[in-house]
C-alpha positions, -999 to 999 in steps of 0.1 A, spaced: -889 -364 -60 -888 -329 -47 -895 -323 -13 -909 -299 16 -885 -287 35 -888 -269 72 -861 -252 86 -831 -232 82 -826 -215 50 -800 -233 23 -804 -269 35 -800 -294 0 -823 -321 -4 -813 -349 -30 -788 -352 -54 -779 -341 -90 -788 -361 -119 -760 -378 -138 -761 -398 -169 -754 -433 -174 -765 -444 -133 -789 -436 -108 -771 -418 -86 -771 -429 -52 -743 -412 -30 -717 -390 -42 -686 -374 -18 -660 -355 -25 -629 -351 3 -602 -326 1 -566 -328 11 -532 -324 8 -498 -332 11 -480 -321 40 -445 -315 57 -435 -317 91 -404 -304 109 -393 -320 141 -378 -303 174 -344 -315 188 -376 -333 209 -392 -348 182 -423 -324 183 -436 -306 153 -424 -276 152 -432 -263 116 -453 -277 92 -464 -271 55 -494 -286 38 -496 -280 0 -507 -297 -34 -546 -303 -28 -563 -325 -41 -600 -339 -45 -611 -374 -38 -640 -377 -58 -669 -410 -52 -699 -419 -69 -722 -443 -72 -754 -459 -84 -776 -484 -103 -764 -488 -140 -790 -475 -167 -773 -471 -196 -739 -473 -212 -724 -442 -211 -717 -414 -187 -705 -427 -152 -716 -462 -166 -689 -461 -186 -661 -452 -163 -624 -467 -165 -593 -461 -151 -577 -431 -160 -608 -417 -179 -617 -380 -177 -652 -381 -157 -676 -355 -164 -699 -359 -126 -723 -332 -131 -732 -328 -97 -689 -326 -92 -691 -299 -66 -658 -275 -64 -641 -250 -34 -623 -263 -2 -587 -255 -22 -595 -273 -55 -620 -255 -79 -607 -265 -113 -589 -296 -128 -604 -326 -148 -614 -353 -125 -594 -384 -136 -610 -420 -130 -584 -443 -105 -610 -472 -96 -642 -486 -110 -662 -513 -87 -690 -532 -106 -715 -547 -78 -737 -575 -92 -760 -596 -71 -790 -623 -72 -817 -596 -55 -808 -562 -66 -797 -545 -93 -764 -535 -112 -744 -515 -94 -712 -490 -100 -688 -471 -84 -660 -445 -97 -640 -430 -76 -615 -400 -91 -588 -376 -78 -583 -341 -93 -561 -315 -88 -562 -279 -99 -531 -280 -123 -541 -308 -142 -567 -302 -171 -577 -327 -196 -556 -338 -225 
């Protein structure tokens, strides 16, 4: 459903299309690892923060049986609407957890969640 929108300039209505689901929320979080050096006072006094990484979640009704209805753990997933920037703008999105949701007054569910980090490519 497209839609009229009023305001600022750039705002993004809906959601991309991906195969296999319906899709009905997809996030993405960005962070790292980090390093923290202590005073003789036990305050930080230095700290690094390096190897980012992507948190990647989906999820939707089931439609078919392929695509993101198809995800398993440690499965390269191919999320069309994957967006990129905030430190991690390449590496193949690897599957770490599927959740199937059934119940008696609604319909199939499915979630994927992935991490991906810019050094790792597919295999």
């Amino acid at each position: 459903m497209s839609a009229n929108i009023f305001g600022p300039e750039g705002l993004q209505w809906g959601i991309t299309e991906e195969t296999g689901i319906l899709v009905q929320s997809y996030t993405r979080n960005v962070t790292d690892q980090e390093r923290l050096v202590k005073n003789h006072e036990g305050e930080t006094a230095a700290a690094a923060l390096y190897d980012p990484m992507a948190e990647h979640s989906i999820s939707g009704y089931v439609t078919g049986s392929t695509g993101i209805a198809s995800a398993a753990f440690g499965q390269v997933l191919d999320i069309a609407g994957a967006t990129t920037g905030n430190g991690v703008s390449a590496g193949a999105i690897i599957c770490t957890a599927v959740t199937d949701t059934f119940a008696n007054e609604d319909f199939q569910m499915i979630e994927a969640t992935a991490r991906q980090w810019p050094l790792i490519t597919s295999s």
